[in-house]
N, C-alpha and C positions, 0 to 999 in steps of 0.2 A: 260821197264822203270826201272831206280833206283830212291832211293831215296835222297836227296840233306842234307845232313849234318844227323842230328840225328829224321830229318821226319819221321812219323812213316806211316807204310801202312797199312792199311784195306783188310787182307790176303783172307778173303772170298770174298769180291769185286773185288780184284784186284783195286784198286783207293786209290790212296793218297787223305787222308782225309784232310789232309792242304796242303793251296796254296803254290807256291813256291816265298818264301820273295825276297822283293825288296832290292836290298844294300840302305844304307843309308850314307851319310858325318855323322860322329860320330859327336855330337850336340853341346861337346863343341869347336868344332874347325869350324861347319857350322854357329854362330851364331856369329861368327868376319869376314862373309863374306856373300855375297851375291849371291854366286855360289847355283843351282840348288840344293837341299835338294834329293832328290832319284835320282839314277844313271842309273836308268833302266834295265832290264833284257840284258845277254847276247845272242847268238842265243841260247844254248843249253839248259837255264834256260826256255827262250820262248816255245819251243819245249814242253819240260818237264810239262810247266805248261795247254799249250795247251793241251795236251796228258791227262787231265783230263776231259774234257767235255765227255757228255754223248751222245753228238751228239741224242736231243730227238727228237721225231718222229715232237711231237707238241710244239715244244721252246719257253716255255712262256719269255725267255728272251728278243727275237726278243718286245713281246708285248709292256716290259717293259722300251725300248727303245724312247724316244719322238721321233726320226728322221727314227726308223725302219732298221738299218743295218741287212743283213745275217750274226747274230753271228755265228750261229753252223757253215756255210761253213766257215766264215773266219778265226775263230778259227779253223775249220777241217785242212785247209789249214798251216795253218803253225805249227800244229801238226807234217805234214811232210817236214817242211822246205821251203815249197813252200811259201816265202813272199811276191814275188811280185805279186803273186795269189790272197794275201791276203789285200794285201794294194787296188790293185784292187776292190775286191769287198766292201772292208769298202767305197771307193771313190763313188762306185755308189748312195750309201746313204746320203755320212758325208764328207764334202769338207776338215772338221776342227778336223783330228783325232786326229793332236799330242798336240790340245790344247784339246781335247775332256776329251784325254786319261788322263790327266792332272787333268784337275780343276773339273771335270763332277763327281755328286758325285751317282756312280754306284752305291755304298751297296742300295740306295733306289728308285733305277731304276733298269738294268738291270740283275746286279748281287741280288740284293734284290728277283728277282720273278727266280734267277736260280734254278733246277730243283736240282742240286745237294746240294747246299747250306741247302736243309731239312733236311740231316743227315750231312752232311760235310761242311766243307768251300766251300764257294759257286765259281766256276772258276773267276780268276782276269781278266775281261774280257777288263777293263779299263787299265790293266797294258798292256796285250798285244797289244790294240790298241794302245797305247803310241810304244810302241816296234816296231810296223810294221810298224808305221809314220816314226820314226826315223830312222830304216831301210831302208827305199825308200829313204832319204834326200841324204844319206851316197853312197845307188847303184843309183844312177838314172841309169847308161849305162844299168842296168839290165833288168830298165822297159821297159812296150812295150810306147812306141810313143803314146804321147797325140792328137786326132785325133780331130780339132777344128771343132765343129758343123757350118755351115754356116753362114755367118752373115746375118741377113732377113734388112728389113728396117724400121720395128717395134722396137722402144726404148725404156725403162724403164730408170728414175732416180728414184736411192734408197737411200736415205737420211738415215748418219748414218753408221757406217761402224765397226758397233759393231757385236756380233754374230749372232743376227737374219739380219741385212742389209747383211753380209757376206753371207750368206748362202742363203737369198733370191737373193742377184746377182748370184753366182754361179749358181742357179738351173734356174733362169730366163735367162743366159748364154747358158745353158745346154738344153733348150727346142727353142735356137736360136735365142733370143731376143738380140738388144746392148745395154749392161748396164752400166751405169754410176752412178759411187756411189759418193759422195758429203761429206765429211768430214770436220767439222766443228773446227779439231784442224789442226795439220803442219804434223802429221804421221795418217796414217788409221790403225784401229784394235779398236778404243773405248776402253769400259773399258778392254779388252786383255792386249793393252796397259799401260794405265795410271791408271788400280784399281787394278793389281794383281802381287803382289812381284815380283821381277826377282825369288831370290829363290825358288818361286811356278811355275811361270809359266815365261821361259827364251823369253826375245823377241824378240832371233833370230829366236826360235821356229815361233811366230806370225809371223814372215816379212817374213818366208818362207813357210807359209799357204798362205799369201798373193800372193807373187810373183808368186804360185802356181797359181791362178786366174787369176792376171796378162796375163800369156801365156794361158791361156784360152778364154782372150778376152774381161774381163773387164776391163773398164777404170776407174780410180780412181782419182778426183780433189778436194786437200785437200787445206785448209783454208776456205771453203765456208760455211759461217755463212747463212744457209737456216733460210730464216725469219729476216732477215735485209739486206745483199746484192742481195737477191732475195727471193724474196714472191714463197709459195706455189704454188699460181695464175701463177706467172711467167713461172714456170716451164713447167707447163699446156697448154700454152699460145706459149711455145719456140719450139715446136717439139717432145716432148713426149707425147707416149701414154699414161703411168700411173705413176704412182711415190708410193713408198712403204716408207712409216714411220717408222724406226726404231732407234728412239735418245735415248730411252733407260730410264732408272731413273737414273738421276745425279745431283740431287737437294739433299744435304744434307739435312737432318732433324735434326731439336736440340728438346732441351729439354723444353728450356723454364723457367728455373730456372734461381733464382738470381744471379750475378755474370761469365753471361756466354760472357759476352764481354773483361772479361778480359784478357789481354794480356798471352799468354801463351795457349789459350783454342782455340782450331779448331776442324775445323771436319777429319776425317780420308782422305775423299776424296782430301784433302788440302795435307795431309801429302804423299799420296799415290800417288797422281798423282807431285807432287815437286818430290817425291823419283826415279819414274816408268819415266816418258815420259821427266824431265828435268833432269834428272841423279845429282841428287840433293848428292846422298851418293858419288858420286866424285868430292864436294867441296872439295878444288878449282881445281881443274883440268877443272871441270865445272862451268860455274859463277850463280848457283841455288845455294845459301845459305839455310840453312835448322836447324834452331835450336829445339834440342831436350834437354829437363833438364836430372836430372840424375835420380830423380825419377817419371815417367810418369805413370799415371792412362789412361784407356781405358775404356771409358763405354760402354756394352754391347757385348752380346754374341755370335755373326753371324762372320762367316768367316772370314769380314772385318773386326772385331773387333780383331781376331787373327793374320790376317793380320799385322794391324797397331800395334799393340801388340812385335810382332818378330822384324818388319821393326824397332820399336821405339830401343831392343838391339843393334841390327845391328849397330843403328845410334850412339852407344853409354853411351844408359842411363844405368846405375847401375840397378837399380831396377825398371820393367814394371809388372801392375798390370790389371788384367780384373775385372772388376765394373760389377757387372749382378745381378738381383734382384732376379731369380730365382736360382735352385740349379742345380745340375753337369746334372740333367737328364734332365732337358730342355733346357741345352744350343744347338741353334738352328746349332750351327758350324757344319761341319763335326767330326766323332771321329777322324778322323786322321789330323786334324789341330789343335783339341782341345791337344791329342797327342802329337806333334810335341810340340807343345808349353809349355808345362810343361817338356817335356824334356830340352828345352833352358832353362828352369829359369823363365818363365812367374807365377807370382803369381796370385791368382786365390779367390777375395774375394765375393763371393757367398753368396745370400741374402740378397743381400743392394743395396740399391734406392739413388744415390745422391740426395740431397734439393736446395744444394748451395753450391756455390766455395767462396771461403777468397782466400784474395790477404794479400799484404804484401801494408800499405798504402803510401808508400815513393813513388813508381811505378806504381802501379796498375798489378804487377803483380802474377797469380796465386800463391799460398802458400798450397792451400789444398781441399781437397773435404771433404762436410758433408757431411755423411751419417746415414742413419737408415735403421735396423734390419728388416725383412722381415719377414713372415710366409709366407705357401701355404696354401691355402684352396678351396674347389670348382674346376670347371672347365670355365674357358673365351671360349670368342668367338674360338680360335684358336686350341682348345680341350686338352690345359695345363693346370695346377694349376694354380689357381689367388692368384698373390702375393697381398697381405696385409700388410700396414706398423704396424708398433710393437711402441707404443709412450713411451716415456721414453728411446730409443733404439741408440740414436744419439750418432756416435762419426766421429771422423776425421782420414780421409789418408790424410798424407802429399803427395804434389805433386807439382810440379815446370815445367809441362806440362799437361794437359788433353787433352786428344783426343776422341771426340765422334763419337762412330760409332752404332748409334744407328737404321740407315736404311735410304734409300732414296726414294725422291720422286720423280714424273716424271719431266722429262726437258720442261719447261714451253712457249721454245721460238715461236715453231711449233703451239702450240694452241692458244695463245697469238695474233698473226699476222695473221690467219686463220680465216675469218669470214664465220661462220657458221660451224665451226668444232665442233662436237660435243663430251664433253669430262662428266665421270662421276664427284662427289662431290671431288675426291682424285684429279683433274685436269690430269688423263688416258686416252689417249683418246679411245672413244666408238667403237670397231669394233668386226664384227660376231667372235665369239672365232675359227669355223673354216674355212673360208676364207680371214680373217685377212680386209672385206670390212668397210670401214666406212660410214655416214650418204652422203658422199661429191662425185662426180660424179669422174670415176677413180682412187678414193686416198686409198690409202691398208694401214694398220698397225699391228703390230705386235711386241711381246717383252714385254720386260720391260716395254715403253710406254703403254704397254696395261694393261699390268696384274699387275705393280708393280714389283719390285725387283724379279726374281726368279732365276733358274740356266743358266749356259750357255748352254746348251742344251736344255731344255726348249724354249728360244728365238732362238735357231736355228729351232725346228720344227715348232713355226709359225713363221720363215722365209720362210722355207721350202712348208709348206704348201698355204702361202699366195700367193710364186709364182706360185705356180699351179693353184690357183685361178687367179691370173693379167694372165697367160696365155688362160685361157678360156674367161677370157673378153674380152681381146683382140681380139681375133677370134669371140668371137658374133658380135661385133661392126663392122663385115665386113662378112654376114652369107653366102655370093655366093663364097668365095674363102676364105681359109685358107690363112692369111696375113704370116706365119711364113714360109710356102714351092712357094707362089706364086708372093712373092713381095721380091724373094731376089735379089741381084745386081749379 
């Protein structure tokens, strides 16, 4: 092994103490376009970087993992080049590597619990699942032959087509069921799609995780508004044996302060999915109009808030600013969006609570955000400082756009139109955390809808795992024969 630029090595180990970097588009020229922000490893960068794992006896990274892929092997594997080894065996686990590799925030998952990571930079275990994805896109003649499980005459509909329905059809796919996922917008992928920059995550990437499924044998029918064009009941009723809930949270959340109806003030999810799913930033080429002012505030500190934060230059504004009441150590973002974003130019006013927006009164539209000064003190429910407002502490960001991305709530249609679905106070709906079962006879959930807003991997393992649970019911509900090897065509 050598070392990559002015790397330094750990001569008594033998191991490069730092990972080997990702190129990046230089910020001020990524931030007048919308092309992909990291460029990804070469093969020999990949190689090199692999070539750091410790291959440990007992890989707590594997633990760390919500969906369980063989890091050490698939890392071992393309250690020595071998990718299609390696892609392979990520597949066995993770249908969704090159979105995994992507948005998945490793440092507190898998690379977080790596073994190396105690004295050294922990292996970039995210970067080269990104790299092996992308690598197979590029060979396919090199893989071996997708070998399609039988089709049995047991059927699943999975509502939802976000990352836990993705990943619950895959594996409900993959144990021989036919699936049918049901998509409530005009393209499947959810928020892959319509909540996450092109710049972060490309959605040729998503349509080609998808199509991957596709030839595996799911079938996918989009526009289907479950819960108005067809009831829950329906479904139950039409020829399936189970149905998996996965809509996800996409219920904006606001604040609730004065002045939030004025023109100019949306939620992120408004700006993101106009930007993402109707290709709003190629007005007019495309007929999504999409106005941004020149100076836009962003309130709050999560991904989406950095998100909408970038998207808002991209689109335009001079100056985009992040509103967050807490200080730099608890913004809830990734470091490397929070990152990214001050490298563009994203301003960052930390410890302040907006009260109310001013308009300008000719229009009614935005003119500025009030805010007030913060302290931390204590610990909240969430095991952060508790912001305290500071009185006497008020002043004004001008702004001529707000965008609030202060977090979402679950999509309310499914429970809504469900009688007797049983949901908690947040309107979540109620299911075992590890078989994804709800109060309702057949009906599985899992996700966001469960838990609330959390990562994309996260709603993949209880996708993952919900379908292993629809597969063992399925097979009780018939205990003389196995439905999945005895009732195929």
């Amino acid at each position: 092994m050598r070392p990559i630029g002015d790397v330094a090595w750990d001569r008594h180990a033998m191991i490069r103490p730092k990972r080997v970097p990702m190129r990046e588009q230089n910020p001020r020229d990524r931030v007048r376009n919308f092309r992909e922000v990291a460029l990804g490893y070469t093969p020999e960068e990949a190689v090199q970087e692999a070539e750091r794992c410790l291959q440990c006896q007992f890989p707590t990274c594997v633990e760390g993992c919500p969906v369980h892929v063989d890091i050490p092997r698939f890392v071992g594997q393309a250690s020595r080049g071998r990718f299609a080894g390696a892609i392979g065996t990520i597949h066995q686990q993770n249908l969704l590597p090159a979105v995994c590799g992507r948005v998945c925030p490793q440092e507190a998952q898998c690379e977080g619990t790596c073994a190396l990571g105690r004295k050294f930079e922990p292996v970039a275990i995210g970067k080269l699942e990104r790299f092996c994805a992308d690598w197979s896109a590029n060979h396919e003649s090199d893989l071996p032959t997708v070998e399609h499980t039988p089709m049995a005459k047991t059927h699943v509909a999975v509502v939802g087509s976000g990352p836990a329905g993705l990943t619950a059809a895959a594996e409900l796919r993959r144990l021989g069921h036919r699936v049918t996922v049901f998509e409530l917008l005009h393209e499947p992928g959810g928020v892959l799609i319509y909540g996450i920059p092109e710049f972060r995550l490309p959605k040729a990437v998503v349509r080609r995780e998808i199509d991957y499924l596709k030839k595996r044998g799911v079938q996918f029918r989009v526009n289907q508004v479950i819960g108005r064009t067809r009831s829950l009941q329906d479904l139950l009723g039409s020829g399936f044996d189970a149905v998996f809930l996965g809509t996800g949270a996409g219920l904006p959340r606001f604040l609730g302060i004065p002045g939030e109806q004025l023109n100019g003030v949306f939620s992120a999810n408004e700006l993101l999915t106009r930007t993402n799913l109707m290709r709003a930033y190629r007005f007019p080429d495309v007929d999504t109009p999409i106005r941004v002012g020149k100076r836009v505030a962003v309130i709050g500190g999560g991904n989406v808030a950095m998100d909408a934060a970038r998207t808002a230059l991209r689109l335009g504004a001079k100056d985009s600013s992040i509103v967050y009441r807490r200080s730099v150590e608890e913004i809830p973002a990734r470091a490397e969006e929070v990152e990214h974003a001050q490298e563009e130019g994203v301003r960052f006013q930390l410890l302040a609570m907006p009260v109310r927006f001013l308009a300008d009164k000719t229009d009614d539209h935005v003119t500025g955000v009030e805010c007030v000064e913060m302290k931390l003190q204590g610990m909240d429910s969430t095991g952060r400082r508790h912001p305290v407002p500071l009185p006497g502490t008020e002043f004004i960001l001008p702004a001529d756009t707000v965008i609030i991305a202060t977090g979402n709530g679950p999509h309310p249609l499914i429970p809504q139109t469900s009688p007797g679905l049983a949901v908690d106070r947040r309107g979540n709906i109620i299911a075992d955390p590890v078989t994804g079962e709800t109060n309702l006879a057949h009906v599985f959930a899992g996700g966001d809808i469960v838990t609330g807003a959390a990562t994309v991997i996260e709603a993949m393992g209880a996708g993952k795992r919900a379908a292993i649970a629809i597969d063992r019911h399925i097979s009780a509900m018939n205990p003389d024969t196995d439905p999945i090897f005895a009732s195929r065509e």
